[in-house]
C-alpha positions as CSV (number, residue, x, y, z in Angstrom):
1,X,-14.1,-51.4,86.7
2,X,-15.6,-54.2,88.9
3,X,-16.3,-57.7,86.6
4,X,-19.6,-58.1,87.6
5,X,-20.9,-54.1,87.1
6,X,-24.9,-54.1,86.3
7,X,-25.5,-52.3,83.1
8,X,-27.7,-49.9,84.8
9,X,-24.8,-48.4,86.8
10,X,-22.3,-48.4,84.1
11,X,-24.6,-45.9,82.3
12,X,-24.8,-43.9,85.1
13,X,-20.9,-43.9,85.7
14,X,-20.2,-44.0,81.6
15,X,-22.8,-41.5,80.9
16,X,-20.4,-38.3,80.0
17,X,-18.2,-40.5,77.3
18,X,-21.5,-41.6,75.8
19,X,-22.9,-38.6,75.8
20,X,-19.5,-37.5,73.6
21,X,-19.9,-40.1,70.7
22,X,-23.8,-38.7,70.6
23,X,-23.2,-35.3,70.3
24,X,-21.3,-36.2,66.8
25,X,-23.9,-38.4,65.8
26,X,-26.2,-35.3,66.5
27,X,-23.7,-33.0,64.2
28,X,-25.2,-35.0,61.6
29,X,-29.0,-34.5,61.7
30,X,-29.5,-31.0,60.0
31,X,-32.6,-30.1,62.4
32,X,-30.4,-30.5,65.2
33,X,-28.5,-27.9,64.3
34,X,-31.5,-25.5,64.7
35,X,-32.1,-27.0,68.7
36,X,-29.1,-25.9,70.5
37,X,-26.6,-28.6,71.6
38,X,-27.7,-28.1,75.6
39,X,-31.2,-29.2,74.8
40,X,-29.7,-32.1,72.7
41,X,-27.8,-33.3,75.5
42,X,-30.2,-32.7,77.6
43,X,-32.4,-35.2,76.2
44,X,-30.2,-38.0,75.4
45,X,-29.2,-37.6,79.1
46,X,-32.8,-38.0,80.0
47,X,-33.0,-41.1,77.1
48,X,-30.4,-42.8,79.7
49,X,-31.1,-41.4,83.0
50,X,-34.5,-43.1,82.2
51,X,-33.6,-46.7,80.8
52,X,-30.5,-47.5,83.6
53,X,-33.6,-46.8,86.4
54,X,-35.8,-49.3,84.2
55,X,-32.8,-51.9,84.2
56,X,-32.8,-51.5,88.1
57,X,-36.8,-51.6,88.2
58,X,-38.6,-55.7,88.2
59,X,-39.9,-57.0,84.9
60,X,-41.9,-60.2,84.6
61,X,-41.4,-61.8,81.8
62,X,-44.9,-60.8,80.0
63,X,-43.6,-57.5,80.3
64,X,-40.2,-58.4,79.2
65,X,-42.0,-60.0,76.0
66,X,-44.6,-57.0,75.3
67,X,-41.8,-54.5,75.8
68,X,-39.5,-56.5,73.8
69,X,-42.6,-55.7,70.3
70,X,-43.0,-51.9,71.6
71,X,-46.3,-52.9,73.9
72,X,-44.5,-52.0,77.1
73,X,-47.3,-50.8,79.7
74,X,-48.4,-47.5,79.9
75,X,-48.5,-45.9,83.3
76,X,-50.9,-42.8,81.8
77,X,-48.0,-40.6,82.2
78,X,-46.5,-39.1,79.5
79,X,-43.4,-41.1,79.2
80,X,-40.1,-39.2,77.8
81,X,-40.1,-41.1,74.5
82,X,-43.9,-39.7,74.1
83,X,-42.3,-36.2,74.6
84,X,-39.4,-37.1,72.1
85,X,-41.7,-38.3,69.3
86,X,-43.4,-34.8,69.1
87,X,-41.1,-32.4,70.0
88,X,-38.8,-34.2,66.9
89,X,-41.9,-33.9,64.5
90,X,-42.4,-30.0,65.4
91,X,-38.7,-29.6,65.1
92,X,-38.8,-30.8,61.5
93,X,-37.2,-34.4,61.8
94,X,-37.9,-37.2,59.5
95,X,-39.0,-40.3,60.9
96,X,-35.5,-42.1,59.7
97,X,-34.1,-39.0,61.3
98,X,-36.2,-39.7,64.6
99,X,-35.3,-43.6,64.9
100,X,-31.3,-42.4,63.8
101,X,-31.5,-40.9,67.6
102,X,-32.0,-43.9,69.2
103,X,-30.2,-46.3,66.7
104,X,-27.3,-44.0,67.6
105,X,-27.8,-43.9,71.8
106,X,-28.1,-48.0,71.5
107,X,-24.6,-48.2,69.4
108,X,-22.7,-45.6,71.7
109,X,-23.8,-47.5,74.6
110,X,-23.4,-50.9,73.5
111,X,-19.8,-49.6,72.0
112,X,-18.5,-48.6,75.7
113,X,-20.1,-51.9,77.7
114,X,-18.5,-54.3,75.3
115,X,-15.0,-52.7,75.7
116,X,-15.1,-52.6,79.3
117,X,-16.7,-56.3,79.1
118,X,-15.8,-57.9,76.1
119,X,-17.3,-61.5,77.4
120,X,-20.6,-60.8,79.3
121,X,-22.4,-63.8,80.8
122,X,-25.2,-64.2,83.5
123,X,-27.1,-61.0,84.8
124,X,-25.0,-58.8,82.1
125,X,-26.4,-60.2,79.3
126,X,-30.1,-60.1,80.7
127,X,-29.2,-56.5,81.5
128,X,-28.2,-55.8,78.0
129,X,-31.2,-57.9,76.6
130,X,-33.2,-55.3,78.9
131,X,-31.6,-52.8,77.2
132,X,-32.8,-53.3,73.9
133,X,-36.0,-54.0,74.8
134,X,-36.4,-50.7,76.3
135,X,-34.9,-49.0,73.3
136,X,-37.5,-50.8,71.3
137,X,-40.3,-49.9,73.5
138,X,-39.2,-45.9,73.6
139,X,-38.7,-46.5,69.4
140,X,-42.2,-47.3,69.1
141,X,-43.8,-44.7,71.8
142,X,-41.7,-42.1,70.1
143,X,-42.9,-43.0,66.9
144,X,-46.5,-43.5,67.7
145,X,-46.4,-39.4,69.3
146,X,-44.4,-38.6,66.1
147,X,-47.1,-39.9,64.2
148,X,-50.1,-38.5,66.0
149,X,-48.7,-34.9,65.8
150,X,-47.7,-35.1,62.4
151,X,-51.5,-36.4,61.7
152,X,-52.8,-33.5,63.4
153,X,-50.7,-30.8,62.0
154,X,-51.6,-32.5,58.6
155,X,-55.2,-31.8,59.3
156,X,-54.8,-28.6,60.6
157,X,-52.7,-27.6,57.5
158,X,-55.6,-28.7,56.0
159,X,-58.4,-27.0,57.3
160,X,-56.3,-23.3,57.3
161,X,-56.1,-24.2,53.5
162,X,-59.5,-24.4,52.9
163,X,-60.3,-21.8,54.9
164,X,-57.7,-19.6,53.5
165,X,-59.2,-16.3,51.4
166,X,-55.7,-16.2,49.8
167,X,-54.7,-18.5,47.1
168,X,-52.3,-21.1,48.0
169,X,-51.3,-23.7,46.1
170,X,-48.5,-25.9,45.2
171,X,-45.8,-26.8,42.2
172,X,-43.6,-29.6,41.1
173,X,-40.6,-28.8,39.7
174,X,-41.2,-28.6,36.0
175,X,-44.2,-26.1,37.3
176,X,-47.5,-27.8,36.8
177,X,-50.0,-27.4,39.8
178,X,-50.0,-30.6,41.9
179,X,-52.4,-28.6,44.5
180,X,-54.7,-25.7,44.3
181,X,-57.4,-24.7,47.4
182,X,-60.5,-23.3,46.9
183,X,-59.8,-19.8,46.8
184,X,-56.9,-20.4,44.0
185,X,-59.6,-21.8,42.2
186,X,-62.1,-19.5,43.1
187,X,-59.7,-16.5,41.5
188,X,-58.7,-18.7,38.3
189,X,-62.9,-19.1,37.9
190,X,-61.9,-22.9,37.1
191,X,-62.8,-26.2,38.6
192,X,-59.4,-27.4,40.9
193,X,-59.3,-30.8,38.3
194,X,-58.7,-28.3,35.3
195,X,-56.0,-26.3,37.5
196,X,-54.0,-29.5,38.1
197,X,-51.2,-30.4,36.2
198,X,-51.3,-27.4,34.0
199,X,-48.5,-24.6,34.5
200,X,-49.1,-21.1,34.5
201,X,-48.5,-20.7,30.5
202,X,-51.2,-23.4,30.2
203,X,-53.6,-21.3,31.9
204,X,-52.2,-18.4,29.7
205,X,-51.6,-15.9,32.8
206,X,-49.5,-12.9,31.0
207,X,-46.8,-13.2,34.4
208,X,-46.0,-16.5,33.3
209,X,-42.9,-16.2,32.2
210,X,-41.7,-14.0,35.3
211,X,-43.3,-16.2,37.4
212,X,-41.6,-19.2,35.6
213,X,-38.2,-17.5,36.2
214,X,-38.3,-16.8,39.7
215,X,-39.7,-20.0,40.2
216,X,-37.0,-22.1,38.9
217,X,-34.4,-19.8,40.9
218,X,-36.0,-20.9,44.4
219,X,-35.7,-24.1,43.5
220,X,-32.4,-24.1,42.2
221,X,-31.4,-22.1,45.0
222,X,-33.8,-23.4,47.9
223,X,-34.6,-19.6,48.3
224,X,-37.7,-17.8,49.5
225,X,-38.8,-15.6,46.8
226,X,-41.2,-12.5,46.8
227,X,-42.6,-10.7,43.6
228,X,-45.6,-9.1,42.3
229,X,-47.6,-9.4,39.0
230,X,-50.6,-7.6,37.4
231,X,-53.3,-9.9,35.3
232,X,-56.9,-9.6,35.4
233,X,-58.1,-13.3,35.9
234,X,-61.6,-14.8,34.3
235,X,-62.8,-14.2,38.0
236,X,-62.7,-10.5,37.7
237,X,-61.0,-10.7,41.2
238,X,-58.5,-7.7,41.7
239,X,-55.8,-6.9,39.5
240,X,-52.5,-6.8,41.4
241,X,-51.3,-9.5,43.7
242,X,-47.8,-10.0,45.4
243,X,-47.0,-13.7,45.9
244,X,-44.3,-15.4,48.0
245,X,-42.8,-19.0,46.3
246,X,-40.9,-21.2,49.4
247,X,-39.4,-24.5,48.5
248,X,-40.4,-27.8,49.8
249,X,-37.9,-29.6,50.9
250,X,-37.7,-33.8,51.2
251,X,-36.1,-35.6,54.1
252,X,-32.9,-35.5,52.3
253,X,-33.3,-31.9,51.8
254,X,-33.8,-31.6,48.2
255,X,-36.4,-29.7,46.6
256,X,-39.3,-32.0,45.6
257,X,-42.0,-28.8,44.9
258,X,-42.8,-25.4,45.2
259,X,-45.5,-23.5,47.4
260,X,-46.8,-20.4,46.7
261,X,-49.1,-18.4,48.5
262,X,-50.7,-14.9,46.9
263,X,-52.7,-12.3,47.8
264,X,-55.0,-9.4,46.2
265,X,-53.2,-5.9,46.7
266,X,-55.2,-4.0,44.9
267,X,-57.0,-1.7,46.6
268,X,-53.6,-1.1,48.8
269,X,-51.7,-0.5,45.2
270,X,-54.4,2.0,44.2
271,X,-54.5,4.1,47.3
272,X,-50.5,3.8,48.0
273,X,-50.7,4.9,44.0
274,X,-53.0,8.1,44.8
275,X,-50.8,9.1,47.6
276,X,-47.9,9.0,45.4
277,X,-49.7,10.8,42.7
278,X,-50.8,13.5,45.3
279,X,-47.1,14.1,46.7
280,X,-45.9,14.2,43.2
281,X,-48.6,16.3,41.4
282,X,-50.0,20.0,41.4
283,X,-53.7,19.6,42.7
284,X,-55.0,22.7,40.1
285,X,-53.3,21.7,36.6
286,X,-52.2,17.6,37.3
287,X,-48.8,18.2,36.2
288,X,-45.9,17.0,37.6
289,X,-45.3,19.0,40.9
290,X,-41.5,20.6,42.0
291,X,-40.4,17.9,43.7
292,X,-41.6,15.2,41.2
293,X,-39.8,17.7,38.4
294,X,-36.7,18.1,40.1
295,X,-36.3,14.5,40.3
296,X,-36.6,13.3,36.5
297,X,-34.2,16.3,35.8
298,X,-31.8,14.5,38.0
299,X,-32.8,11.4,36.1
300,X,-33.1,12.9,32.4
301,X,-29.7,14.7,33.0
302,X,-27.5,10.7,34.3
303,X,-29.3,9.3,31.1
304,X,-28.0,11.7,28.6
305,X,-24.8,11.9,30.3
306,X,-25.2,8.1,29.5
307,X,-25.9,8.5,26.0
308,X,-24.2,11.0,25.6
309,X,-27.2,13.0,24.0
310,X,-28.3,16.6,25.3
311,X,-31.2,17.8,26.8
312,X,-33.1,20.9,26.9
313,X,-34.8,22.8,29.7
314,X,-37.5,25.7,29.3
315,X,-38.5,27.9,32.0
316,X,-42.2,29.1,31.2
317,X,-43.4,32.5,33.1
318,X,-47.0,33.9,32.1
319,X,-46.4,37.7,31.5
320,X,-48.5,39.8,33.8
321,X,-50.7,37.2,35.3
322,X,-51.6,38.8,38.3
323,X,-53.4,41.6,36.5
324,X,-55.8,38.3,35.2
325,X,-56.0,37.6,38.7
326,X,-56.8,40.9,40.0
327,X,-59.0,41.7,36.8
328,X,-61.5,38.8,36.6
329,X,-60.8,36.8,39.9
330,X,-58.7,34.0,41.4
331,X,-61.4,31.6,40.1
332,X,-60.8,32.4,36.3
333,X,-57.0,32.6,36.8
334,X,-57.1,29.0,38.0
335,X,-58.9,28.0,35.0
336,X,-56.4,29.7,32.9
337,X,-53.6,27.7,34.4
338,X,-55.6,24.8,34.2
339,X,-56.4,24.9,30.7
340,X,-52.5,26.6,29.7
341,X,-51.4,23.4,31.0
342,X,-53.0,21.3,29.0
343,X,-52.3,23.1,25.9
344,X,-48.3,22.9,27.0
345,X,-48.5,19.1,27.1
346,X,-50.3,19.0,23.6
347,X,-46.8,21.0,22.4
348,X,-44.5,18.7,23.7
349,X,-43.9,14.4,22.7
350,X,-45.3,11.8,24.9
351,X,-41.7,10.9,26.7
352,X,-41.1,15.0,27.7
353,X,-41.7,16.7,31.0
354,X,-44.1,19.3,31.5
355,X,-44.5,20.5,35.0
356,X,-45.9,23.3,37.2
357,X,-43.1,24.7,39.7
358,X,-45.8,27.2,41.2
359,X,-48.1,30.2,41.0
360,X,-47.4,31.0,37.4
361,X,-44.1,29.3,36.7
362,X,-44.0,25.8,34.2
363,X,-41.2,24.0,32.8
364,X,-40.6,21.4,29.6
365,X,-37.6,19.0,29.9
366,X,-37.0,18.3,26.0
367,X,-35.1,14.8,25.8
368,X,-32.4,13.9,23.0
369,X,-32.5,17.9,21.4
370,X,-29.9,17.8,19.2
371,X,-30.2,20.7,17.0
372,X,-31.1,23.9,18.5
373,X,-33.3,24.7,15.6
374,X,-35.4,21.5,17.1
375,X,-35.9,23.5,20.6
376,X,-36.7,26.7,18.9
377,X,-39.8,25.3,16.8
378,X,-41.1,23.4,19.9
379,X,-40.6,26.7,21.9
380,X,-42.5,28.8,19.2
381,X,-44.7,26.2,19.0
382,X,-45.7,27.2,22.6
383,X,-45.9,30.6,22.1
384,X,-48.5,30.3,19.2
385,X,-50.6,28.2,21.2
386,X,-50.6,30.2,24.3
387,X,-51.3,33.3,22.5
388,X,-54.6,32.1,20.9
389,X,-57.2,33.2,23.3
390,X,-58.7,31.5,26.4
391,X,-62.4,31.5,26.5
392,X,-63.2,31.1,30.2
393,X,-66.1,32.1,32.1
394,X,-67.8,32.9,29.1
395,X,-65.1,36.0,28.0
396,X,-61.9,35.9,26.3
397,X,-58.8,36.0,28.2
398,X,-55.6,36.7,26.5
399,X,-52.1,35.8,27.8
400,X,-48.5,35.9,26.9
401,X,-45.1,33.8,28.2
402,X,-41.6,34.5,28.1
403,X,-39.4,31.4,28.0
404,X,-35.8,30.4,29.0
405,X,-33.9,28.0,27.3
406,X,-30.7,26.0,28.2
407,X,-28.9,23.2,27.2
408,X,-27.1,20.2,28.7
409,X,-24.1,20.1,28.8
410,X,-22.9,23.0,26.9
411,X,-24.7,25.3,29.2
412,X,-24.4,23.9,32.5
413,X,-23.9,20.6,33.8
414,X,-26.1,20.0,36.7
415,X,-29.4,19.5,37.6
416,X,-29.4,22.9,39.5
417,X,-27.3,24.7,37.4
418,X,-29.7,24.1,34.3
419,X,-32.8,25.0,36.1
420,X,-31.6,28.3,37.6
421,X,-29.3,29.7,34.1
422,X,-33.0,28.7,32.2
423,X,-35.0,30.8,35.0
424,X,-32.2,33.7,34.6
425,X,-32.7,33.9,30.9
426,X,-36.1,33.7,31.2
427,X,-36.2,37.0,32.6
428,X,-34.3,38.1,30.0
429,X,-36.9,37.5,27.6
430,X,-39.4,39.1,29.7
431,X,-37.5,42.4,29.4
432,X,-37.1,41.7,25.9
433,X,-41.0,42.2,25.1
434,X,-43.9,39.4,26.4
435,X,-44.7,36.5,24.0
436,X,-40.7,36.3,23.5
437,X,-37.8,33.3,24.0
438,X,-34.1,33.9,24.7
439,X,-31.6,30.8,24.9
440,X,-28.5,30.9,27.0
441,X,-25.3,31.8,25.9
442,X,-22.0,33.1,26.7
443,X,-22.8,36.3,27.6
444,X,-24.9,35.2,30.5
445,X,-21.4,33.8,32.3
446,X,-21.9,37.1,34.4
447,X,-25.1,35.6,35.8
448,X,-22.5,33.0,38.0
449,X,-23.3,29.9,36.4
């Protein structure tokens, strides 16, 4: 390498070697990690490409001193470092992180010239000098840009938290409120100075605790978290919200708070609730529909296989309903089934299952029967109530129902298999005589169940 090499070229020459010792400074910086190691490299290249032409380029020595504090001149042109400072800020750099960049580029190139030149005198040192300066200059235009954006993203932070209609606001870690924007304090109907500091148990929010919970496992676990919680707050605003917590992290990437940002779902709940309720539910009596039936049989029958408790299925069929149909009109028999169904719920415990399979076919899921004595009176208990008269339309309309009754697991041990020996049995009944209840047993084996 020739003894009297100008620093400027030996960048230009040195520049993949230097460009090796900053690529594992850059393994480092956390954000880096999130822009790609081409556009790293690409801009430290650029960091160097630019300084070795500013070595080459004349400096008076007013320059040479304002450059030398960071007041190099500014040609209008948005320089590289300009570029550096806010691309570093948007990519979620600190500003020790930002400066580490450059401190790094100086050491890797000040490393390689002083082991080709250990003893530099005359235009090298100036050259090196120069060097520094620029690095200084770039340190404080970078900065400056780093600044300016990070101002202006504070302010428009600021103004879209104002302006918000959701409630936003933000936690410290023991969970007091250290920020709350209008809108929070808007739904809490409470001045933001009585909001701050207090936690949600403070305030006496019944999701407290919940909320407390999953807000101490985001920021044990720098997690986003999303949850829902029902209260009705002093506002009277909604009723249901969803909320998403996100941690806030420091420059050394530890959690120093918590935000949380919520929103009314209310209406949304209600009407997602209705559809539900309509998918789920016969329009005519409001009882659980076939599909909705079938499903809590599947449910009732894995929890008493659980327990190890049995259940109970009736199969309801009116005797001779079509002749009320056919009689007094298709007007009167819907109020019949209307009103039988309310009088089956009224036989049956809270925690049961009443439910309308179609036309004139009900069924009762009977939870933890243990004695078959237990079923019987429930089952009689229906009868008696179904045979007192209906007064609809202003006349008395008598009915009758034969039931089928099996039991899990003795009888069968399947959703399917329950539901279909009860319907078979049912019939049974129905030739036994109307107003009449038969139970499975092992006589009906022939039936294939």
């Amino acid at each position: 390498m020739p003894m009297n090499m100008r620093l400027a070229d030996f960048i230009q020459a040195e520049i993949e070697p230097i460009l090796q010792d900053w690529e594992e400074f850059a393994k480092t910086i956390l954000p880096a990690k999130n822009m790609g190691k081409t556009g790293l490299r690409n801009n430290s290249r650029n960091m160097l490409l630019v300084i070795a032409n500013d070595l080459d380029s004349y400096q008076s020595e007013s320059e040479q001193a304002a450059k030398s504090k960071g007041r190099g001149p500014k040609d209008g042109v948005k320089s590289w470092a300009v570029s550096h400072g806010g691309e570093r800020q948007s990519s979620g750099f600190s500003i020790m992180e930002t400066v580490s960049e450059f401190r790094a580029l100086r050491a890797s190139v000040v490393s390689h010239w002083t082991k080709a030149y250990p003893i530099i005198t005359g235009q090298q040192l100036e050259d090196l000098t120069r060097f520094h300066e620029a690095i200084d200059q770039a340190v404080a235009e970078s900065l400056e840009q780093y600044a300016t954006v990070r101002e202006m993203d504070t302010r428009l932070f600021g103004a879209i938290l104002v302006a918000s209609p959701d409630p936003i606001y933000v936690l410290d870690l023991e969970g007091r409120f250290v920020y709350a924007n209008q809108a929070t304090a808007d739904l809490f109907a409470l001045e933001p100075e009585a909001i701050l500091g207090k936690s949600t148990f403070d305030l006496g929010f019944s999701f407290a605790s919940d909320f407390q919970h999953n807000l101490e496992k985001v920021i044990a676990d720098q997690s986003i978290y999303r949850g829902k919680f029902v209260h009705t707050f002093a506002s009277g605003q909604g009723e249901r919200f969803e909320y998403l917590l996100a941690p806030v992290l420091d420059e050394h990437r530890n959690t120093e708070a918590t935000v949380c940002i919520s929103r009314d779902i209310t209406e949304q709940a209600i009407a997602e609730e209705k559809i539900w309720h309509s998918a789920h539910h016969d329009i005519l009596t409001g009882l659980p529909n076939r599909r909705l039936f079938l499903d809590r049989l599947e449910q009732e029958v894995k929890q008493a296989k659980r327990d190890r408790l049995p259940l109970a299925v009736l199969f309801l069929d009116l005797d001779d309903f079509k002749v009320v149909n056919d009689s007094l009109g298709h007007d009167v028999g819907d109020r019949l089934l209307s009103e039988m169904a309310k009088r089956l719920t009224d036989c049956v415990r809270e925690n049961d299952t009443v439910a309308r399979l179609g036309g004139d076919e009900f069924t009762v899921i009977l939870t933890g029967a243990k004695h078959r004595q237990d079923v019987e009176f429930v089952a009689q208990k229906i009868l008696d109530a179904l045979a007192i008269p209906f007064d609809i339309a202003q006349q008395l309309v008598q009915i009758s129902v034969s039931i089928g009754i099996t039991f899990y697991p003795q009888d069968a041990s399947s959703p399917f298999a329950l539901l279909k020996a009860a319907d078979q049995v049912m019939y049974k009944a129905k030739k036994s005589g109307s107003n009449q209840m038969c139970f499975f047993d092992t006589s009906d084996q022939h039936f294939g169940l």
